[in-house]
N, C-alpha and C positions, 0 to 999 in steps of 0.2 A: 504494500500500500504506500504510497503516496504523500497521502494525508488522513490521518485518525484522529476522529475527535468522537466524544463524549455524545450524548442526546439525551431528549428531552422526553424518551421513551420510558414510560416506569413500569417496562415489565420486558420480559426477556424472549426474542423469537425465534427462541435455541430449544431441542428438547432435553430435557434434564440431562446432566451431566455430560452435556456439549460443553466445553469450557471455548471453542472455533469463536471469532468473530458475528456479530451480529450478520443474519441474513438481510444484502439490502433490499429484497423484493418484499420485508415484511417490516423492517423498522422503517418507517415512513414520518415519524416525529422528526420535529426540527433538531436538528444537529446546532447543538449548545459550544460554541466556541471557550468556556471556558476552561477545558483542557484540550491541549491541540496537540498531535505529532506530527512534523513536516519533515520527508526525507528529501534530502536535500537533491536536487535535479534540474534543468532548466525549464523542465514543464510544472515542478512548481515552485518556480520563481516566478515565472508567469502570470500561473494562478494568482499570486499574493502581490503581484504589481498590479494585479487587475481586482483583485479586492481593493487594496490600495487607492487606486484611482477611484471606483465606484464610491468608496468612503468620503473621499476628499473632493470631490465632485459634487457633493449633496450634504452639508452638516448635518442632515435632518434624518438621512442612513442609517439607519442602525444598523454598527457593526455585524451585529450577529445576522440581520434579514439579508446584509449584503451579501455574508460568507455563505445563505442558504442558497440565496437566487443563483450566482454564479456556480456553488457545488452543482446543483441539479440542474443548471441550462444544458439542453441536450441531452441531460444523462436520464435514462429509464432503464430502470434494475431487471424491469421485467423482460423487457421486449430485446434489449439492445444486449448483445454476446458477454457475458462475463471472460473477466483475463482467467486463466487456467494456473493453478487453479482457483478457482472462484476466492474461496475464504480459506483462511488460516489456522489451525488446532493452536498456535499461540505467539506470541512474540517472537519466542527462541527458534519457530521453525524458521 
């Protein structure tokens, strides 16, 4: 991944004793910027200059609406090919 951040999901759309990442065709809650992880690349350096700008473009932005719109523009979990493999059993894989 990319970028990992936290949500505003309060309940889990794993089946029990899945410790894997969130499935994203069913966590559909706003992803909560207040914990983030950004692996360092130029496609998300990108991203975060174009949060960035969408930020600073608008004082009126909130942060976190901005970091949601541009996550999901274009991106549909359901329809559009997941990277392989899709999710991850944990950090350390």
């Amino acid at each position: 991944a990319d970028v990992l951040v936290t949500s505003d999901q309060l309940a889990s759309s794993l089946e029990p004793a899945d410790d894997g990442l969130e499935l994203p065709d069913k966590a559909q809650s706003p992803m909560n910027i207040g914990l983030m992880f950004f692996r360092f690349s130029e496609r998300t350096i990108g991203f975060v200059n174009s949060w960035l700008d969408a930020i600073n473009a608008d004082p009126t932005y909130w942060d976190q609406n901005a970091f949601n719109d541009l996550a999901r523009s274009g991106w549909n979990p359901v329809t559009l090919p997941q990277p392989q493999p899709p999710r991850h059993a944990g950090l350390g894989d």
